[in-house]
MARFIKE-59941 format. One record per residue (C-alpha): residue in three letters; x, y, z. Coordinates in nm, 4 decimals, always signed. Example, Ala and Ser with C-alpha at 12.3 -4.5 7.8 and 13.67 -1.06 7.14 Angstrom:
<pts>
+--------+----------+----------+----------+
| residu |        x |        y |        z |
+--------+----------+----------+----------+
|    ALA |  +1.2300 |  -0.4500 |  +0.7800 |
|    SER |  +1.3670 |  -0.1060 |  +0.7140 |
+--------+----------+----------+----------+
</pts>
This chain:
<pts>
+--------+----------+----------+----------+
| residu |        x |        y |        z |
+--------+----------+----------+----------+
|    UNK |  -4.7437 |  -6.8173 |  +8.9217 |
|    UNK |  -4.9252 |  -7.1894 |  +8.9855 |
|    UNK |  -4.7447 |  -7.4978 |  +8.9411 |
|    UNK |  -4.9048 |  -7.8001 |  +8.9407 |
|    UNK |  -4.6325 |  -8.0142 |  +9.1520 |
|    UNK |  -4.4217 |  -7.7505 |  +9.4370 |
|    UNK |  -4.1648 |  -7.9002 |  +9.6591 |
|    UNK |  -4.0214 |  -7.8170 |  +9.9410 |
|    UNK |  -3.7134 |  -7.9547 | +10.1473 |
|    UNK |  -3.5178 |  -7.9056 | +10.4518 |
|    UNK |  -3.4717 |  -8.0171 | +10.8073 |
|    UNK |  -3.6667 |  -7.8206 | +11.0013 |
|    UNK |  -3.4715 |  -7.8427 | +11.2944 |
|    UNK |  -3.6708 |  -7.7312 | +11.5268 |
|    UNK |  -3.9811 |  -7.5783 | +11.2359 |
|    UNK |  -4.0381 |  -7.2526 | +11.2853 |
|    UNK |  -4.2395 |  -6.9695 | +11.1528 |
|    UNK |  -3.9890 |  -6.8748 | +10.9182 |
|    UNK |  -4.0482 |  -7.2117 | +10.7933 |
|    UNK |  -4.4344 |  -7.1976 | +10.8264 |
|    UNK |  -4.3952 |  -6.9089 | +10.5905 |
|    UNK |  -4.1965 |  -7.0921 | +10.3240 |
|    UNK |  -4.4241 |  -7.3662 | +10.3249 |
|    UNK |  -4.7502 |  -7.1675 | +10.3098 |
|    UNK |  -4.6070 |  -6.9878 | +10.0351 |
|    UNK |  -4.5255 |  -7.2660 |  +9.8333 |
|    UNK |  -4.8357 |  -7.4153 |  +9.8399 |
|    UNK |  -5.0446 |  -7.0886 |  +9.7709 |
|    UNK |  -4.8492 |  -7.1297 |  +9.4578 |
|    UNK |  -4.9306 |  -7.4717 |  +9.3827 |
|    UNK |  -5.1183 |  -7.7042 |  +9.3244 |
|    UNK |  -4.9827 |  -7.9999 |  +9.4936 |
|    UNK |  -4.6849 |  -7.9757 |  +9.7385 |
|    UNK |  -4.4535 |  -8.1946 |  +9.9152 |
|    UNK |  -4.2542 |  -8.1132 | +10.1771 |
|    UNK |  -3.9601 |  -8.3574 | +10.2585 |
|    UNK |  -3.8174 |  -8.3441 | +10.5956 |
|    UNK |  -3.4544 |  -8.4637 | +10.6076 |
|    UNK |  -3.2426 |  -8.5243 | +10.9459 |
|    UNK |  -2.9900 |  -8.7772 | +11.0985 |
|    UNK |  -2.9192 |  -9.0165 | +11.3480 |
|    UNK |  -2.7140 |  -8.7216 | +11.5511 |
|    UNK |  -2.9680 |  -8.4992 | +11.6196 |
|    UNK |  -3.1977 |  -8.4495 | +11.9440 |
|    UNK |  -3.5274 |  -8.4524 | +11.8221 |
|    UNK |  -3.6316 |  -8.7064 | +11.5848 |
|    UNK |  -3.7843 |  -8.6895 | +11.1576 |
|    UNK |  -4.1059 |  -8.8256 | +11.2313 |
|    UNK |  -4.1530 |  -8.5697 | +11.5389 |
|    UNK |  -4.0737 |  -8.3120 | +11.2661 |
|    UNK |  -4.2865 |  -8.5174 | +11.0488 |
|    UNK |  -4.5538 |  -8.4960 | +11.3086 |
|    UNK |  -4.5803 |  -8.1026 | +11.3960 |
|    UNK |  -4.5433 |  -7.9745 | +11.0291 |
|    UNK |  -4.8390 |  -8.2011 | +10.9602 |
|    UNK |  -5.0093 |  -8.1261 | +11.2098 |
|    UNK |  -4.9608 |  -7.7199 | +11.1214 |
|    UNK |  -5.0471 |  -7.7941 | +10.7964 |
|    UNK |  -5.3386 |  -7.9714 | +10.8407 |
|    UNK |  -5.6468 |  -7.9734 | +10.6472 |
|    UNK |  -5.4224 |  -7.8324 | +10.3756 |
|    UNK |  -5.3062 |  -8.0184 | +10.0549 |
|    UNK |  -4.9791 |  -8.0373 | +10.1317 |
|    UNK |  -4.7679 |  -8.3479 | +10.2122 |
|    UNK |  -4.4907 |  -8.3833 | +10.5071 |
|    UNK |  -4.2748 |  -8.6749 | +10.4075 |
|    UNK |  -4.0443 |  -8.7683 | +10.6677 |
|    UNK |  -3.6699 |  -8.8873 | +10.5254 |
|    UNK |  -3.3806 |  -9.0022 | +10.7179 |
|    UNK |  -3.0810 |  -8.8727 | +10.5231 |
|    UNK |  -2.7538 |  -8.9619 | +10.7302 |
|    UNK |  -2.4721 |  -8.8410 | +10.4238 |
|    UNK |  -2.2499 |  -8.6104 | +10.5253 |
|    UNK |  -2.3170 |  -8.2836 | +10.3936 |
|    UNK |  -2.0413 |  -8.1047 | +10.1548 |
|    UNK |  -2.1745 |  -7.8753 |  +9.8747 |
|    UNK |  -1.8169 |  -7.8659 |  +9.7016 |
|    UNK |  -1.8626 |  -8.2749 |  +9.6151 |
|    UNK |  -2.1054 |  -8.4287 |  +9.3294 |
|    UNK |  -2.1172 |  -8.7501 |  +9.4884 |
|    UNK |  -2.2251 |  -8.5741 |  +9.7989 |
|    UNK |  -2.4808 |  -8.3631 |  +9.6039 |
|    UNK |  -2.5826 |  -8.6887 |  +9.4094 |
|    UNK |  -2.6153 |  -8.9021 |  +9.6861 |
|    UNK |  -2.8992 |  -8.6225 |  +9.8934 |
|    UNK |  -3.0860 |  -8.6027 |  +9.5823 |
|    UNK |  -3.1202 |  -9.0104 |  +9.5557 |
|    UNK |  -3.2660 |  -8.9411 |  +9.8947 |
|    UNK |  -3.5144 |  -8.7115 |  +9.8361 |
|    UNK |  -3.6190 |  -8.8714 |  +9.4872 |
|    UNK |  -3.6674 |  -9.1987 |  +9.6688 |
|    UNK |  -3.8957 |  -9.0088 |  +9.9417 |
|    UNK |  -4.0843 |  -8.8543 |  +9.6806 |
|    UNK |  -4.1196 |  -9.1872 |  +9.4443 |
|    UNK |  -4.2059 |  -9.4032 |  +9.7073 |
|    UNK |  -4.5332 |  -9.1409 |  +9.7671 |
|    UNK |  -4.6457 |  -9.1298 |  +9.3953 |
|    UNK |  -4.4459 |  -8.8246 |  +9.3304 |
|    UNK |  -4.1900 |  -8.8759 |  +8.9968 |
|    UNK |  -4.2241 |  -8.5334 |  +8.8611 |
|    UNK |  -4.1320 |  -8.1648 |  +9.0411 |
|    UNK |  -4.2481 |  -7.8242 |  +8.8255 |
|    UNK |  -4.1005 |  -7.6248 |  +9.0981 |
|    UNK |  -3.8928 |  -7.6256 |  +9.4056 |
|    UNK |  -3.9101 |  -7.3378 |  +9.6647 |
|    UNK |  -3.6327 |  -7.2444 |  +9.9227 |
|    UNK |  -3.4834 |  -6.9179 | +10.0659 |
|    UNK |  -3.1324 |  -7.0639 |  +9.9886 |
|    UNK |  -2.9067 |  -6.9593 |  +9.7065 |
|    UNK |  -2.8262 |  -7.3202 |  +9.6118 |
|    UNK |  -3.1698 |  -7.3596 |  +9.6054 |
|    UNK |  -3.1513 |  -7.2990 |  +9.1867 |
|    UNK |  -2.8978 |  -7.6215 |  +9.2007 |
|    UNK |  -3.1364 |  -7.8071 |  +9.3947 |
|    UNK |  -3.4172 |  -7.7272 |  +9.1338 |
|    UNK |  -3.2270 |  -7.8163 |  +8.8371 |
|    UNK |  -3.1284 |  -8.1793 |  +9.0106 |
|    UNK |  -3.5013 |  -8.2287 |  +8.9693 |
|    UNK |  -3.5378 |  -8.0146 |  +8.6535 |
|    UNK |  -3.7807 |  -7.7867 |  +8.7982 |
|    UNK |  -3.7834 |  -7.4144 |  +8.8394 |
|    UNK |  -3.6764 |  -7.2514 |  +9.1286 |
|    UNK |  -3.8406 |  -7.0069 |  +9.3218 |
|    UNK |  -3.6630 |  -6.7649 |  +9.5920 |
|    UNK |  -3.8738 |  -6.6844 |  +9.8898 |
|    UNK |  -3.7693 |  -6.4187 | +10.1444 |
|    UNK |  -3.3560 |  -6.4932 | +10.0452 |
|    UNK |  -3.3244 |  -6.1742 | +10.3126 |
|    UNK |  -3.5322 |  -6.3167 | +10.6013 |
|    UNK |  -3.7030 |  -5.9587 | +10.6133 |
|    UNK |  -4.0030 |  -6.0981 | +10.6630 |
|    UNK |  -3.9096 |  -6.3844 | +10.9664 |
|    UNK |  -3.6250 |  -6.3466 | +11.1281 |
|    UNK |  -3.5381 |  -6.6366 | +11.2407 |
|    UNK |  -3.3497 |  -6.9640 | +11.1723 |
|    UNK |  -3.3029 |  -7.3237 | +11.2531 |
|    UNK |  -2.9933 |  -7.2336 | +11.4225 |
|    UNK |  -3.0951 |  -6.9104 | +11.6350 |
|    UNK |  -3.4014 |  -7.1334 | +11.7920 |
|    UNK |  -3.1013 |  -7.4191 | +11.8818 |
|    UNK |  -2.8902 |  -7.1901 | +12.0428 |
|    UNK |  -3.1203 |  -7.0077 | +12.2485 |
|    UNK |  -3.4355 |  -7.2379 | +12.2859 |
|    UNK |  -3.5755 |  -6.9303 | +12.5195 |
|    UNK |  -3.5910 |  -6.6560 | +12.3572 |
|    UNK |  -3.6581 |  -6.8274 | +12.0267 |
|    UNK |  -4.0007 |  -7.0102 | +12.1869 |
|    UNK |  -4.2180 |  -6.8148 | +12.0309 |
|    UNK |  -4.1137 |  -6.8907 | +11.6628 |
|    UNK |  -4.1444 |  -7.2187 | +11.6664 |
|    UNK |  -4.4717 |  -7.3916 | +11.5121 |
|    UNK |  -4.7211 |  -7.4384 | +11.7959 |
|    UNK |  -4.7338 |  -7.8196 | +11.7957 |
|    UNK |  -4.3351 |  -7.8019 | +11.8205 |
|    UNK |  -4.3715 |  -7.6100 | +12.1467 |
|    UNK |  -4.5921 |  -7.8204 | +12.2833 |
|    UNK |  -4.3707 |  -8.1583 | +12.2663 |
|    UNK |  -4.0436 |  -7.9631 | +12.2899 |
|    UNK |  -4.1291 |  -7.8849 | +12.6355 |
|    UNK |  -4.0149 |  -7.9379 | +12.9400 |
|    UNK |  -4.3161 |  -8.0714 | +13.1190 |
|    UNK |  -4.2517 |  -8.1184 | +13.5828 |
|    UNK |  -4.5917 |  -8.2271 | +13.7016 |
|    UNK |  -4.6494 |  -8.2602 | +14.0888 |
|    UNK |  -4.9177 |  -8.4827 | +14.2663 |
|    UNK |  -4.9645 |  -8.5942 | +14.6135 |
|    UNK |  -5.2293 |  -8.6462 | +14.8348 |
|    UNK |  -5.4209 |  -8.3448 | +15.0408 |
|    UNK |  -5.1966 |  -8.1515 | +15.2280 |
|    UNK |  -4.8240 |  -8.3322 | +15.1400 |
|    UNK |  -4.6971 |  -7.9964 | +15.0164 |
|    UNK |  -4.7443 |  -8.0715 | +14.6436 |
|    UNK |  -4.8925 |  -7.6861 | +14.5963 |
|    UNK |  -4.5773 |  -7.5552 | +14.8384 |
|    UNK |  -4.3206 |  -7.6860 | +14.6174 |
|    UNK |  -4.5023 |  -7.5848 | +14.3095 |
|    UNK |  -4.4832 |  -7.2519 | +14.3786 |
|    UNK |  -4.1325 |  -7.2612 | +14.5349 |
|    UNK |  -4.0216 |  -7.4337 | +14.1735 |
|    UNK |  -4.1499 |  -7.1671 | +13.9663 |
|    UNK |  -3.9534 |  -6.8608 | +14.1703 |
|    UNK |  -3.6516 |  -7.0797 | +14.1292 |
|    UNK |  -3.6613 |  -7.1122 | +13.7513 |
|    UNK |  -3.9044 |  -6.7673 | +13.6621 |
|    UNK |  -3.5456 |  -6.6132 | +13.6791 |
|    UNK |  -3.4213 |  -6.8668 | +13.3964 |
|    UNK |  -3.7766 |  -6.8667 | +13.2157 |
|    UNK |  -3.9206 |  -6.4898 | +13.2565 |
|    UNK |  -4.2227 |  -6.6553 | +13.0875 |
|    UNK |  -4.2699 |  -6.9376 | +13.3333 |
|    UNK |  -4.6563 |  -6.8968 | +13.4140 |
|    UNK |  -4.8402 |  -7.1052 | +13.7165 |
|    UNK |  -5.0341 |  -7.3578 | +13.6228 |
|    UNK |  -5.2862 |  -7.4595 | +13.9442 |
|    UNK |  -5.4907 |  -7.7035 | +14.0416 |
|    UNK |  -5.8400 |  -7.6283 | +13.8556 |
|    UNK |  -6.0495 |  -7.8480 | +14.0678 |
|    UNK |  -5.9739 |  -7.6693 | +14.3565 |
|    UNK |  -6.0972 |  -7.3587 | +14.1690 |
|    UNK |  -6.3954 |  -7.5548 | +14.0712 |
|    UNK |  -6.4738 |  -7.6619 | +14.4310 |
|    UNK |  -6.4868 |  -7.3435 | +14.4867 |
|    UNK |  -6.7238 |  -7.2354 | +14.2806 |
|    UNK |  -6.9157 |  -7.5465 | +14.3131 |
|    UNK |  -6.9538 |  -7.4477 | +14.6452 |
|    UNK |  -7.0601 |  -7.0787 | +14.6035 |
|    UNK |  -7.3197 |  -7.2702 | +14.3398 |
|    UNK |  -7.4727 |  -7.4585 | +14.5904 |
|    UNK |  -7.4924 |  -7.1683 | +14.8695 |
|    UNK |  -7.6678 |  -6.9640 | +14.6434 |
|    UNK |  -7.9547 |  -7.1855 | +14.6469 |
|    UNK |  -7.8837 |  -7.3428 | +15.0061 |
|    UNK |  -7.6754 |  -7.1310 | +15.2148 |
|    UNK |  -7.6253 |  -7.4134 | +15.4864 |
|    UNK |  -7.4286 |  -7.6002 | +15.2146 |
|    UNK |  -7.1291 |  -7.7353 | +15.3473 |
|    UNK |  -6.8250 |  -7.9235 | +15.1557 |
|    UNK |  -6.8873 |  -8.2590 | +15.2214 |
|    UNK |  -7.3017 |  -8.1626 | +15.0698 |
|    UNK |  -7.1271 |  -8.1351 | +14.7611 |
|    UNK |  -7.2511 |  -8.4349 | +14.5387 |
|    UNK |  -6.9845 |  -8.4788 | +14.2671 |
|    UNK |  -7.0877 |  -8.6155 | +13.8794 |
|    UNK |  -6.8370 |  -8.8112 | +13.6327 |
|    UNK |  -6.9441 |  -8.4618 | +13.4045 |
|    UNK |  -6.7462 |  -8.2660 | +13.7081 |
|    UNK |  -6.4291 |  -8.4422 | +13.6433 |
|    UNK |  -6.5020 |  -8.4668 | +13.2934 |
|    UNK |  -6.4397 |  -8.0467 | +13.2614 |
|    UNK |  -6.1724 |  -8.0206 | +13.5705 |
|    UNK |  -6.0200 |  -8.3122 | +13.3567 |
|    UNK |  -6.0511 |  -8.1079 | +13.0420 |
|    UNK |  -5.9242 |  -7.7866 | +13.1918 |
|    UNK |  -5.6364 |  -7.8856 | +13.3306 |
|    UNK |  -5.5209 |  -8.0608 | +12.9741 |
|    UNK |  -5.5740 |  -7.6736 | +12.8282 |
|    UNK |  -5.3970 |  -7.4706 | +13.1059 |
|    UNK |  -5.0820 |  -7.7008 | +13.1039 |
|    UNK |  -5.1121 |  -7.6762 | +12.6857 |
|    UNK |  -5.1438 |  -7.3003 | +12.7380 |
|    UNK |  -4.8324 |  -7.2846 | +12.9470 |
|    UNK |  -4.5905 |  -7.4649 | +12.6665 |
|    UNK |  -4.6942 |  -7.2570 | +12.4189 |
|    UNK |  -4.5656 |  -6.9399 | +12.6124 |
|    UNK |  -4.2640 |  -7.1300 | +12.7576 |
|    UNK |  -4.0101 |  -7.4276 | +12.7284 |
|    UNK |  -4.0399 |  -7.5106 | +13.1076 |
|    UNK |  -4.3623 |  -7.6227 | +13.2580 |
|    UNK |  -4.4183 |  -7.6569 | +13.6048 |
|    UNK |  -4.8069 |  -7.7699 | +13.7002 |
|    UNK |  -4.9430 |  -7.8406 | +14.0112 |
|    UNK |  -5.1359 |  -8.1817 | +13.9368 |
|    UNK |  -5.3160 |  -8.2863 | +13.5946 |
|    UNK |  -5.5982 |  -8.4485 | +13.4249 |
|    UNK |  -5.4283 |  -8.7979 | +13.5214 |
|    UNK |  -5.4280 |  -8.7071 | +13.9041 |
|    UNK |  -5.8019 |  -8.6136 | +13.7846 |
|    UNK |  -5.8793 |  -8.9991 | +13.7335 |
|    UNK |  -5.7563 |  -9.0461 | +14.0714 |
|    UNK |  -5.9803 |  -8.7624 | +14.2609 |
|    UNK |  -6.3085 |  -8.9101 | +14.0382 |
|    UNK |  -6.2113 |  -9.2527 | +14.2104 |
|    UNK |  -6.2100 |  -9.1165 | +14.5435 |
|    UNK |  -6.5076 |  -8.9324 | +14.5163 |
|    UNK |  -6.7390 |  -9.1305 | +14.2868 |
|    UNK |  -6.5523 |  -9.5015 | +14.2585 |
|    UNK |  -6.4208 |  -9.7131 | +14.0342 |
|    UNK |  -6.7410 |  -9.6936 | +13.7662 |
|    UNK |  -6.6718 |  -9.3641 | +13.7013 |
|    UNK |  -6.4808 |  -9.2097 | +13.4073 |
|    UNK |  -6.5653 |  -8.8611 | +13.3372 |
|    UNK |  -6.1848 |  -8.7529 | +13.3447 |
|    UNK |  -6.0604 |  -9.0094 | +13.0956 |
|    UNK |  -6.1449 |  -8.8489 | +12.8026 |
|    UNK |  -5.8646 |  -8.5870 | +12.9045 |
|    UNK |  -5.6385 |  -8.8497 | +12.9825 |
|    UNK |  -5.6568 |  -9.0045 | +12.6493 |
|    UNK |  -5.5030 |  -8.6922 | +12.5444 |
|    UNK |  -5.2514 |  -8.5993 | +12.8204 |
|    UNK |  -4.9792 |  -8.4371 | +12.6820 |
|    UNK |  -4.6050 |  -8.6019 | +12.6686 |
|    UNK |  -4.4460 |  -8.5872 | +13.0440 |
|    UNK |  -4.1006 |  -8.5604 | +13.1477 |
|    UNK |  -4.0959 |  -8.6257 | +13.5274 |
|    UNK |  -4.3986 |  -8.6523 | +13.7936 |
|    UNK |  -4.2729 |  -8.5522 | +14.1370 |
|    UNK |  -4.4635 |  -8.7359 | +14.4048 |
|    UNK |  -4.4908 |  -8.5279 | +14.7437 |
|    UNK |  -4.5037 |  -8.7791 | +15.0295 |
|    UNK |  -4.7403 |  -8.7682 | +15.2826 |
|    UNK |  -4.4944 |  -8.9100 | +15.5757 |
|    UNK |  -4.3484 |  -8.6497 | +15.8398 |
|    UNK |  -4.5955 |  -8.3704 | +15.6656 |
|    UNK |  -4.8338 |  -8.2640 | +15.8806 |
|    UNK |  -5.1986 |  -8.2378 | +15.7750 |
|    UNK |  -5.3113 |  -7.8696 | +15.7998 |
|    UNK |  -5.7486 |  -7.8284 | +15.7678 |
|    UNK |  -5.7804 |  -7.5418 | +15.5381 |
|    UNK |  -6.1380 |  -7.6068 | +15.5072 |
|    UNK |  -6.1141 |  -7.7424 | +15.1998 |
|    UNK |  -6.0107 |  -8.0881 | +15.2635 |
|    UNK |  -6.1768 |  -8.4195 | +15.3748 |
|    UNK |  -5.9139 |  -8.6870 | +15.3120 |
|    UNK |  -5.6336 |  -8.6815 | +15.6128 |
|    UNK |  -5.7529 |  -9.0133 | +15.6736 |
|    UNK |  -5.6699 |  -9.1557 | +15.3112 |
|    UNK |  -5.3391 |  -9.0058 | +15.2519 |
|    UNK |  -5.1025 |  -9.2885 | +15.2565 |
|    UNK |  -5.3823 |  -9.4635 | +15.0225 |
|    UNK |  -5.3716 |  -9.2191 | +14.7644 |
|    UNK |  -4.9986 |  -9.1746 | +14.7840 |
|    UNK |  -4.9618 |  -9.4970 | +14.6746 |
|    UNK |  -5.2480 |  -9.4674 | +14.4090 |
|    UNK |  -5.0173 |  -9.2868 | +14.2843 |
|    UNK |  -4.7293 |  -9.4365 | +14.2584 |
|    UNK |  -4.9260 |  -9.7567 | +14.1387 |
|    UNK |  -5.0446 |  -9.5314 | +13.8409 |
|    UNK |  -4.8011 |  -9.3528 | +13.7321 |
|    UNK |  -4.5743 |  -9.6884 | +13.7207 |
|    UNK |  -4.8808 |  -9.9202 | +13.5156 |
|    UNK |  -4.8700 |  -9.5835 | +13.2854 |
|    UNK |  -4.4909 |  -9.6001 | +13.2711 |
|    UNK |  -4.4037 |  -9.2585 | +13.3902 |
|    UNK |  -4.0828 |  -9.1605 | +13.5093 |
|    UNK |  -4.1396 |  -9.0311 | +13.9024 |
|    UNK |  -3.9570 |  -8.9257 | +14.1786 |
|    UNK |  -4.1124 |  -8.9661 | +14.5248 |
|    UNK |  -4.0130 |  -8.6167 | +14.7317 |
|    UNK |  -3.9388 |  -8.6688 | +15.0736 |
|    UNK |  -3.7620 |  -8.4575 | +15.3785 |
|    UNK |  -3.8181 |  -8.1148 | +15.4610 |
|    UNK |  -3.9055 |  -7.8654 | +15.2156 |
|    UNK |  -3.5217 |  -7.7511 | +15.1561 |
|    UNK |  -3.4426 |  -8.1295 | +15.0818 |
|    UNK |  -3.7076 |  -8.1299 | +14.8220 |
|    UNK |  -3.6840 |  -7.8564 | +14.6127 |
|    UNK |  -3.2845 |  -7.9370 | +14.6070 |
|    UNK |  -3.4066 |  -8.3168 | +14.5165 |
|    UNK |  -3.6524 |  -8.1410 | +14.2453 |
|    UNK |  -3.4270 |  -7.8876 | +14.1650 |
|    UNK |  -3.1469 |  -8.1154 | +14.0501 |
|    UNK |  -3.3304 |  -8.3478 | +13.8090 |
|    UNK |  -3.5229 |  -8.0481 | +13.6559 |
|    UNK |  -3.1694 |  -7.9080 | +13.5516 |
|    UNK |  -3.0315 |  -8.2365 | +13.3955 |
|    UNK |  -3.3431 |  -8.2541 | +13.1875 |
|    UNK |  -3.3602 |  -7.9412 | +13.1004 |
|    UNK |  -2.9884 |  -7.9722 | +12.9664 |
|    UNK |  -3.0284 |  -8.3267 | +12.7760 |
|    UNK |  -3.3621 |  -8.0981 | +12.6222 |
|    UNK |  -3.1256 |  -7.8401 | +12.5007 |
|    UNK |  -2.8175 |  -8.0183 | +12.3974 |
|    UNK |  -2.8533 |  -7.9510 | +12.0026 |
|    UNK |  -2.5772 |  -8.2324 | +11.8927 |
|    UNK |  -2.4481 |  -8.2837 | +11.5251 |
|    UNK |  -2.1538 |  -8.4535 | +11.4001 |
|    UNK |  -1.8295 |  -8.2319 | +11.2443 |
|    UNK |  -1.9512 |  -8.1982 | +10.9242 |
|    UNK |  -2.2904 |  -8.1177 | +10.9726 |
|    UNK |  -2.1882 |  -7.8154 | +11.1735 |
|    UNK |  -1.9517 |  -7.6609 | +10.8653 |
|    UNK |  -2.2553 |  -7.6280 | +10.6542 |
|    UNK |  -2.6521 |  -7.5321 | +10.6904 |
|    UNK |  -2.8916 |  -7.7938 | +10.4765 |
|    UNK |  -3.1673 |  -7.5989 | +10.3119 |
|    UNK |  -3.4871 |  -7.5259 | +10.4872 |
|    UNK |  -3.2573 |  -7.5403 | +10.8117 |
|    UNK |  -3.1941 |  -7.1387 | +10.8293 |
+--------+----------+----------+----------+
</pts>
């Protein structure tokens, strides 16, 4: 079956693949399709971030996400309930150019009422959730084990993103690691996300020793193209680590980048801002201070000397970029309890699925 005009609704609360499936399916089957995203004022995570990760799922496809903010109360047994959600969506779908719908698809038995309202046919997709098992409401009530089922660019805002900087040798890698033991237990798929351009000193190094084995560090002669790919990098590992898991814990990023290209090359160059231009959303820097640490010579680092000047680089940034940070301070005890206790309240405010009374008596369409 083609129709020319397909529509879809629901709220998508969080999208997942179960509604990746409905969607796809629709619009194999049509021509045109609309998808209209309803939600209200009492939930956590907002229609045009909905809006935003269906579209960009569905991208390069013909099918339109049209955000809708639909605050009525939800009760199937009242007409001027039903009457009032359908004023909704046939305002979001006028206001686009849309005034006629040849067929609605849902996996919801009311679905058929649905399509009459806009005197379309209805078609039943996967009623028995054989083929995704999953739901709106499973993915609220355990965000965890439901990661994996929700949309990729859902996973990657939904997130809960710790990033730690600091200058050489403040402990920023120590409490790194001792954050993700603390919460692998809570997130089994917790992953470590390091600090690339240590990895590509490294091999920089071994580069340069190949051809002059009396290459030292501080031979190294650093390029804005250097940062530009450490920059780059650490954007994809952190991006690679939300996709497998709601918590992220990284051990600097391509912002921290811009900082290192400073102190190596100057102001004039900007190799690493490309990556910053598309840093990912953060929830909390943690700053590890460089007073009462101790510097320890690995043989990898040159700046004991600059430490209290790039702590406050820092701090200077991350404030002119408006980023919520903590500076760490104390022994290493006092900091991960310091880190510890944030990390959980965000984590909880990320997780707290809220509606109002009615909304939790009934499920909206597109929501299962």
């Amino acid at each position: 079956m083609t129709v020319h005009q397909g529509l879809v609704i629901g709220k998508f609360y969080p999208p997942h693949v179960g509604h990746r499936h409905l969607i796809a399916t629709a619009a194999a089957a049509s021509t045109k399709l609309a998808v209209v995203v309803l939600g209200n004022r009492f939930e956590n995570i907002s229609v045009e971030d909905r809006v935003k990760w269906l579209a960009a799922e569905f991208d390069g496809t013909d099918v339109t996400i049209i955000g809708m903010p639909d605050d009525c109360p939800e009760d199937y047994a009242s007409k001027a309930i039903w009457k009032a959600h359908d004023e909704l969506m046939r305002i979001a779908l006028k206001v686009k150019g849309i005034t006629t719908v040849d067929a609605v698809f849902s996996s919801e038995e009311y679905g058929k009422e649905l399509a009459a309202d806009f005197s379309a046919e209805h078609v039943m997709v996967d009623n028995a959730r054989t083929a995704y098992p999953v739901s709106g409401t499973l993915c609220r009530d355990d965000l965890t084990a439901a990661w994996r089922n929700i949309i990729k660019p859902a996973r990657q805002d939904m997130a809960v993103r710790i990033i730690l900087v600091g200058a050489e040798s403040t402990g920023t890698s120590t409490l790194t690691r001792a954050l993700t033991e603390h919460y692998r237990a809570q997130y089994p798929e917790l992953v470590d996300v390091p600090e690339f351009g240590r990895q590509y000193t490294y091999d920089k190094l071994a580069a340069a020793q190949a051809d002059d084995p009396d290459t030292v560090l501080s031979d190294l002669v650093w390029t804005f193209e250097d940062f530009a790919v450490i920059g780059e990098r650490q954007n994809e590992m952190e991006n690679e680590a939300a996709a497998r898991c709601p918590l992220v814990i990284a051990d600097t990023d391509s912002l921290a980048t811009t900082l290192w290209e400073r102190y190596y090359i100057g102001d004039g160059s900007h190799g690493s801002y490309r990556a910053l231009d598309q840093l990912p959303h953060r929830d909390l820097y943690l700053i590890t201070d460089h007073e009462g640490v101790d510097f320890e010579d690995d043989g990898w680092r040159e700046g004991e000397h600059r430490r209290a000047e790039m702590t406050e680089w820092f701090k200077e940034e991350l404030t002119a970029a408006g980023h919520s940070w903590i500076l760490v301070t104390g022994d290493h005890k006092g900091r991960l309890d310091t880190a510890t206790e944030i990390i959980d309240l965000i984590i909880a405010q990320r997780n707290r699925f809220t509606s109002p009374p009615w909304a939790r008596r009934t499920v909206l369409a597109g929501d299962r």
